[in-house]
N, C-alpha and C positions, 0 to 999 in steps of 0.2 A: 377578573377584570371584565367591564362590562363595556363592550365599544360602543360609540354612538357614531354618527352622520348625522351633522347637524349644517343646516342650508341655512346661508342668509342670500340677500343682494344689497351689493353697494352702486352706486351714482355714476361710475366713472373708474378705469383702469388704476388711476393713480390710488383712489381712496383704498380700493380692494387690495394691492399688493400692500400698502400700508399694514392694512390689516391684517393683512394673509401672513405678513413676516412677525407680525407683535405676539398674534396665536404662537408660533412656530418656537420662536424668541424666548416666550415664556414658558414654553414648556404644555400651554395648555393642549395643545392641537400638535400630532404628530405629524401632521400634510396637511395642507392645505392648497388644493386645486383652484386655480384661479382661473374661470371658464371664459368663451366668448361672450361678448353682450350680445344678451337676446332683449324682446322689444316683451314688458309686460304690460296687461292690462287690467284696470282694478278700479272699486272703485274707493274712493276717498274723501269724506266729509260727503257725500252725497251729488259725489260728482266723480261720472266715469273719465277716468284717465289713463293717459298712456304714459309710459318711460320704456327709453332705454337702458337697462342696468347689466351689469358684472355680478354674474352670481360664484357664488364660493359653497364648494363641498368643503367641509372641514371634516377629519377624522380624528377622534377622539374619546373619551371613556365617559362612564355615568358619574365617577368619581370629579371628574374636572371640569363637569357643564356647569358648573357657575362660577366659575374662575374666568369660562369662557363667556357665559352671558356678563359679566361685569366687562369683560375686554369692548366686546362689540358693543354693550350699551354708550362704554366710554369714548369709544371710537365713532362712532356711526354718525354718522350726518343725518338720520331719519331720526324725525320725531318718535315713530312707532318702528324699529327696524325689524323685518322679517326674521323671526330667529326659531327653528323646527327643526326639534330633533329626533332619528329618527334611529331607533335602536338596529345593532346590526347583529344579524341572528345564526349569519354563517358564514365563514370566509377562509381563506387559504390559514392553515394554521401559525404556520412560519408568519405571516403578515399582520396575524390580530400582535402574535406574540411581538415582534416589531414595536406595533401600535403602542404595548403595554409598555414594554421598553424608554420609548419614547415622550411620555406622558408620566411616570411616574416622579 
Protein backbone atom coordinates (compact mmCIF):
# COMPACT_ATOMS: atom_id res chain seq x y z
CA UNK A 1 0.00 0.00 0.00
CA UNK A 2 1.06 3.18 -1.04
CA UNK A 3 -0.38 6.28 1.19
CA UNK A 4 -0.85 9.56 -0.01
CA UNK A 5 -1.64 13.16 1.45
CA UNK A 6 -3.45 14.80 -0.73
CA UNK A 7 -4.54 18.81 -0.01
CA UNK A 8 -7.31 20.53 -1.37
CA UNK A 9 -9.23 23.87 -0.29
CA UNK A 10 -12.94 24.28 -0.18
CA UNK A 11 -15.11 28.00 -0.02
CA UNK A 12 -16.50 27.76 3.33
CA UNK A 13 -16.92 25.15 6.48
CA UNK A 14 -20.17 23.70 5.25
CA UNK A 15 -18.74 22.74 1.72
CA UNK A 16 -15.45 21.14 3.29
CA UNK A 17 -17.30 18.89 5.87
CA UNK A 18 -19.64 17.96 3.03
CA UNK A 19 -16.83 16.63 1.50
CA UNK A 20 -14.59 15.52 4.19
CA UNK A 21 -17.70 12.97 5.07
CA UNK A 22 -18.43 11.85 1.23
CA UNK A 23 -14.22 10.88 1.05
CA UNK A 24 -14.61 9.17 4.53
CA UNK A 25 -18.34 7.69 3.45
CA UNK A 26 -16.91 6.02 0.51
CA UNK A 27 -14.28 4.67 1.58
CA UNK A 28 -11.92 6.70 -0.62
CA UNK A 29 -9.95 8.68 2.28
CA UNK A 30 -9.52 7.12 5.72
CA UNK A 31 -9.44 10.75 7.62
CA UNK A 32 -9.99 13.53 6.52
CA UNK A 33 -8.90 16.72 8.61
CA UNK A 34 -10.83 19.58 8.27
CA UNK A 35 -8.58 22.63 9.11
CA UNK A 36 -9.22 26.35 10.17
CA UNK A 37 -9.64 28.79 7.35
CA UNK A 38 -6.61 30.47 6.40
CA UNK A 39 -6.69 33.59 3.95
CA UNK A 40 -4.90 32.40 0.42
CA UNK A 41 -3.47 34.44 -2.14
CA UNK A 42 -3.28 33.61 -5.92
CA UNK A 43 -3.41 34.72 -8.76
CA UNK A 44 -6.45 33.91 -11.23
CA UNK A 45 -7.19 34.68 -14.81
CA UNK A 46 -4.59 37.41 -14.50
CA UNK A 47 -5.79 38.89 -11.54
CA UNK A 48 -4.19 38.65 -7.99
CA UNK A 49 -6.72 37.52 -5.51
CA UNK A 50 -7.45 36.88 -2.12
CA UNK A 51 -9.97 34.17 -0.40
CA UNK A 52 -10.58 32.87 2.56
CA UNK A 53 -10.74 28.99 2.30
CA UNK A 54 -11.11 25.51 4.46
CA UNK A 55 -8.27 23.45 3.61
CA UNK A 56 -8.52 19.51 3.95
CA UNK A 57 -5.68 17.08 4.53
CA UNK A 58 -7.06 13.79 3.32
CA UNK A 59 -5.26 10.50 4.03
CA UNK A 60 -5.25 7.95 1.63
CA UNK A 61 -3.52 5.47 -0.82
CA UNK A 62 -2.06 5.65 -4.65
CA UNK A 63 -4.64 3.02 -5.24
CA UNK A 64 -7.76 5.36 -4.44
CA UNK A 65 -6.60 8.84 -5.89
CA UNK A 66 -9.02 8.77 -8.54
CA UNK A 67 -11.85 7.43 -6.87
CA UNK A 68 -10.76 10.55 -4.88
CA UNK A 69 -10.17 13.10 -7.65
CA UNK A 70 -13.64 12.07 -9.16
CA UNK A 71 -15.28 12.71 -5.51
CA UNK A 72 -13.82 16.28 -5.26
CA UNK A 73 -14.09 17.22 -8.90
CA UNK A 74 -17.80 16.13 -8.33
CA UNK A 75 -18.20 17.96 -5.33
CA UNK A 76 -16.05 21.11 -5.54
CA UNK A 77 -17.56 24.41 -6.22
CA UNK A 78 -14.16 25.51 -8.02
CA UNK A 79 -13.82 25.61 -11.49
CA UNK A 80 -10.07 24.46 -11.10
CA UNK A 81 -10.10 22.99 -7.46
CA UNK A 82 -6.66 22.64 -5.85
CA UNK A 83 -6.09 19.02 -5.68
CA UNK A 84 -1.98 17.71 -4.55
CA UNK A 85 -0.91 14.95 -3.74
CA UNK A 86 1.52 14.27 -1.84
CA UNK A 87 3.13 10.78 -1.43
CA UNK A 88 3.78 9.77 2.45
CA UNK A 89 7.10 8.17 2.85
CA UNK A 90 7.17 7.45 6.62
CA UNK A 91 4.97 7.21 9.40
CA UNK A 92 3.91 5.31 12.50
CA UNK A 93 3.42 1.71 11.35
CA UNK A 94 0.34 0.84 13.19
CA UNK A 95 -1.35 4.11 11.51
CA UNK A 96 -0.29 3.62 7.64
CA UNK A 97 -1.57 -0.10 8.45
CA UNK A 98 -4.97 1.60 9.79
CA UNK A 99 -4.73 3.88 6.71
CA UNK A 100 -4.67 0.57 4.50
CA UNK A 101 -7.35 -0.86 6.45
CA UNK A 102 -9.59 1.78 6.03
CA UNK A 103 -9.43 2.37 2.26
CA UNK A 104 -9.29 -0.98 0.98
Amino acid sequence: MEPLLVLTNLPDAASAETLARALVDSRAAACVNVLQPCRSIYRWQGRLETAEEVPLLIKTSVANYPLVEQIVRGQHPYDVPELIALPITHGLPAYLSWLATETE
